[in-house]
Backbone bond lengths (Angstrom), bond angles and torsions (degrees), N, CA, C in turn:
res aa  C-N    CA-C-N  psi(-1)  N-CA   C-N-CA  omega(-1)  CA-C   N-CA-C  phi
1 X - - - 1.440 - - 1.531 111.02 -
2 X 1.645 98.60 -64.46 1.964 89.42 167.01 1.652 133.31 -34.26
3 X 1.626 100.24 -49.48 1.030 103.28 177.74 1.794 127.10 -68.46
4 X 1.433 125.07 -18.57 0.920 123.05 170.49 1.519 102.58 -68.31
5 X 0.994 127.70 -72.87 1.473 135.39 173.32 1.385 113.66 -14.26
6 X 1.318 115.62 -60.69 1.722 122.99 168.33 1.492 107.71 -47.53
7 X 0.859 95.46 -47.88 1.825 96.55 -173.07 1.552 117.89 -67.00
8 X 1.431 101.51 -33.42 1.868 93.62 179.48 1.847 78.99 -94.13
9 X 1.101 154.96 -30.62 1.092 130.50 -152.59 1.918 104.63 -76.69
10 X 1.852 104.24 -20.37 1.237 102.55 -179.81 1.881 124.97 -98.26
11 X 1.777 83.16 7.93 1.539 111.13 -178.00 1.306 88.41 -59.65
12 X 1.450 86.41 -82.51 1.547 123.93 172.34 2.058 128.98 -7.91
13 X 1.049 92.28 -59.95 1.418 111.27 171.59 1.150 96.91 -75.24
14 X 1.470 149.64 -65.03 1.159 132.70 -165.29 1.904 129.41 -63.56
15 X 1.659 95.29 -8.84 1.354 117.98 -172.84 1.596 90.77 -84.87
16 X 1.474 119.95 -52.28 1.309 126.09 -177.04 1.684 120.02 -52.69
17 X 1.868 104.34 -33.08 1.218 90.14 -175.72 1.419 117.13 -88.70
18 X 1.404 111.31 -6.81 1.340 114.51 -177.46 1.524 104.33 -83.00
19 X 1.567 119.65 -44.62 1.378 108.32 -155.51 2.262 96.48 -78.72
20 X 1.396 112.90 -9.98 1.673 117.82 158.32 1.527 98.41 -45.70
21 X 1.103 102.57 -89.06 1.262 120.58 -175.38 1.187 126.21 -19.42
22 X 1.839 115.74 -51.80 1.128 142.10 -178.02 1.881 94.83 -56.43
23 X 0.893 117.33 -55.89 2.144 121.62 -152.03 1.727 85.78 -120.05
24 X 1.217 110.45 29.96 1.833 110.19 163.77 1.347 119.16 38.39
25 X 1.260 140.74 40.70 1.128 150.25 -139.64 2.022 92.51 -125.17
26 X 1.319 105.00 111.65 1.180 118.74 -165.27 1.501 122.55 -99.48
27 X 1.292 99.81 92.86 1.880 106.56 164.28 1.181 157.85 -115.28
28 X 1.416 104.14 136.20 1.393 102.15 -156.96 1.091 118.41 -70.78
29 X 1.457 130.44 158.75 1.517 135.12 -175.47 1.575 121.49 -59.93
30 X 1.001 121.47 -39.05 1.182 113.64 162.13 1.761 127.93 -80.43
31 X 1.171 94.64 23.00 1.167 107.03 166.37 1.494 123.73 -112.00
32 X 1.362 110.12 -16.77 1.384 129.24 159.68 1.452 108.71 -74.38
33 X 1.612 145.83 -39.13 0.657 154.67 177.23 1.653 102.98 -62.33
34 X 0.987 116.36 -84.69 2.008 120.84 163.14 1.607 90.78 -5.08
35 X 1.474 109.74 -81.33 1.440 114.99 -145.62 1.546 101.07 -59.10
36 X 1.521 129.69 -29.31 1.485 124.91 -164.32 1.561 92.25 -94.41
37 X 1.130 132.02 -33.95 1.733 119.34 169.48 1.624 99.18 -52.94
38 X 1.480 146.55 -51.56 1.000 165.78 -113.85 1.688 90.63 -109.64
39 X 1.125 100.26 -52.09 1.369 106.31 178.07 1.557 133.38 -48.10
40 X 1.467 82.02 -65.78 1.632 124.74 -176.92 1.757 96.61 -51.48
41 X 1.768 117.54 -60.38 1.343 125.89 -147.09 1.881 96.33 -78.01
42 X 2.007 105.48 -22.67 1.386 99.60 177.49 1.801 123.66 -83.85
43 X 1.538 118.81 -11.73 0.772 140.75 145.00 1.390 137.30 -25.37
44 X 1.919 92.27 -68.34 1.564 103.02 165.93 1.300 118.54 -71.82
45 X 1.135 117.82 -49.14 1.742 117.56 176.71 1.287 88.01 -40.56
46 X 1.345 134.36 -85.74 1.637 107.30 -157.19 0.836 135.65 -36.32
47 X 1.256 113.34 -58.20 1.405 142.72 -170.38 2.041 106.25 -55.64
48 X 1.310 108.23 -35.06 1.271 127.12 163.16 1.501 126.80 -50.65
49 X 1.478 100.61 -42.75 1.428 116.39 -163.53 1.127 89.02 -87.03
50 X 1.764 122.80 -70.48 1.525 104.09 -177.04 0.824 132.69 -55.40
51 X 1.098 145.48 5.26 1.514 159.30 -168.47 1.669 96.63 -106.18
52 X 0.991 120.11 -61.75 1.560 115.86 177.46 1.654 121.03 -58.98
53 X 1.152 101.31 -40.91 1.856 104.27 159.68 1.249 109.69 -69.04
54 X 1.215 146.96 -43.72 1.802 123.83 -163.43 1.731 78.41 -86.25
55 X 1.198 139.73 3.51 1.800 126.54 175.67 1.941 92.85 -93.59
56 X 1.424 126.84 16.25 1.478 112.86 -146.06 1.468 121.05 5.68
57 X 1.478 102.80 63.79 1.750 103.99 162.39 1.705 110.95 -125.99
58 X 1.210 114.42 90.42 1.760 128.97 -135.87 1.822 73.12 -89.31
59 X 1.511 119.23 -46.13 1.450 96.26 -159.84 1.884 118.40 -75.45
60 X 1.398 97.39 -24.13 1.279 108.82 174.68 1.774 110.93 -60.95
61 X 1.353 124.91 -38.77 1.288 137.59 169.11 1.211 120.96 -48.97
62 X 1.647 120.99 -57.68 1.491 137.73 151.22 1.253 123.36 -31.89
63 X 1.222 111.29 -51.51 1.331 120.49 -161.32 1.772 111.90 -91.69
64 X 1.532 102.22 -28.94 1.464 106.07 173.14 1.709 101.34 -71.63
65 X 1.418 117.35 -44.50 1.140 115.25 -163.39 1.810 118.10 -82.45
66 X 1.235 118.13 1.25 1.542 131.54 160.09 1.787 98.68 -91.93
67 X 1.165 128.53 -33.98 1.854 125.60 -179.52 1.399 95.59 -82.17
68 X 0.869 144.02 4.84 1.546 128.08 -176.55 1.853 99.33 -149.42
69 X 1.363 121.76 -20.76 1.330 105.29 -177.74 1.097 112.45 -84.88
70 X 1.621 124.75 -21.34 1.368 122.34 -170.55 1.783 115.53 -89.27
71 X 1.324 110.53 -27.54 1.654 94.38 156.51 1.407 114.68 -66.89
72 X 1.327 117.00 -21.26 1.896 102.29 -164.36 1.513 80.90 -61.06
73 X 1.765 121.15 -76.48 1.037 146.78 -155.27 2.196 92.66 -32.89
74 X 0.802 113.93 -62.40 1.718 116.44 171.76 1.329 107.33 -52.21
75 X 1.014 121.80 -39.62 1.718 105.12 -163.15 1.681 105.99 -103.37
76 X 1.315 111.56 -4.54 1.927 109.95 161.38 1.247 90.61 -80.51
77 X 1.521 119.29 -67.89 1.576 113.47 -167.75 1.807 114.97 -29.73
78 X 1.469 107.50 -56.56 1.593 100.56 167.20 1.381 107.13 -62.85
79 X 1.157 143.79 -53.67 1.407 123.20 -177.18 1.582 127.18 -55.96
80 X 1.485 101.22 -22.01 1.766 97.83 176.47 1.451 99.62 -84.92
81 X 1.252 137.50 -39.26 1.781 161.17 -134.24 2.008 85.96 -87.11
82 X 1.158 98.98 -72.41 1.471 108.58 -159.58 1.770 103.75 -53.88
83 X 1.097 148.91 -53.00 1.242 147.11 179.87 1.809 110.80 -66.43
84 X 1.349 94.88 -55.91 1.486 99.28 172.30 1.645 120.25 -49.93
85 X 1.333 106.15 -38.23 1.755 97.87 174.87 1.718 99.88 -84.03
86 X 1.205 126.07 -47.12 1.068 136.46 -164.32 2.077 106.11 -40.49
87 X 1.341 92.92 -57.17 1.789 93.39 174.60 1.691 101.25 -89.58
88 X 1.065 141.33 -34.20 1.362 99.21 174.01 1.516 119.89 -70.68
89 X 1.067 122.31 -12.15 1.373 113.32 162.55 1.622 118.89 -56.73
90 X 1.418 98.72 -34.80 1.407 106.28 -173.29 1.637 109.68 -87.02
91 X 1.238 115.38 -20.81 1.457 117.18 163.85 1.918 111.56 -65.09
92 X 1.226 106.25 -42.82 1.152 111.28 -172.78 1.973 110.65 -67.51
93 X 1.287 104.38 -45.00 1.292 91.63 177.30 2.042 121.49 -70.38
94 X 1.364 110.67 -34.58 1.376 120.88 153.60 1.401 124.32 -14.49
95 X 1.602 96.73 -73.56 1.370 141.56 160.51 1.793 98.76 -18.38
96 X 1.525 106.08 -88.49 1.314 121.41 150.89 1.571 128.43 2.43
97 X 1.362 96.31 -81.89 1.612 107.42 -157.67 1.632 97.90 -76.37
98 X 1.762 124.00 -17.38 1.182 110.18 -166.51 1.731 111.61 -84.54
99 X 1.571 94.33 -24.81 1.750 114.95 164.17 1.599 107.36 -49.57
């Protein structure tokens, strides 16, 4: 099971760095870092939860998966948030100077 997961998760990333690349969209390293904590912490919550249901312990599942889903859920949001404002700001001033 892990291992499938790794595999689209490294699909995945590799689709991301190309299609960056592709529309020049510039990020900074600690913003890669955000997104792989983000990753990692949404990962476990699942992986947590289901694990606590096939144990039938539904509240332990819930409860791991609100303590661990809601930083992932914050720290992609900064990882998608921070680049995305970052160049349209920078489109916008462009925008600007070519006016």
């Amino acid at each position: 099971m892990l291992f499938i997961i790794g595999m689209v998760a490294g699909a995945g990333l590799m689709w991301l760095v190309f299609w960056l690349t592709q529309n020049k969209v510039a990020v900074r390293w600690y913003e890669w870092i955000l997104g792989a904590l983000g990753f990692i912490l949404a990962v476990w919550a699942i992986h947590d939860f289901f694990a606590s249901m096939a144990e039938y312990n539904e509240a332990a599942g819930r409860t791991l998966l609100w303590i661990l889903g809601i930083p992932a859920i914050i720290l992609l949001a900064l990882a998608i948030s921070l680049p995305w404002r970052r160049n349209r700001k920078l489109k916008a001033v462009v925008a600007e100077t070519v006016k």
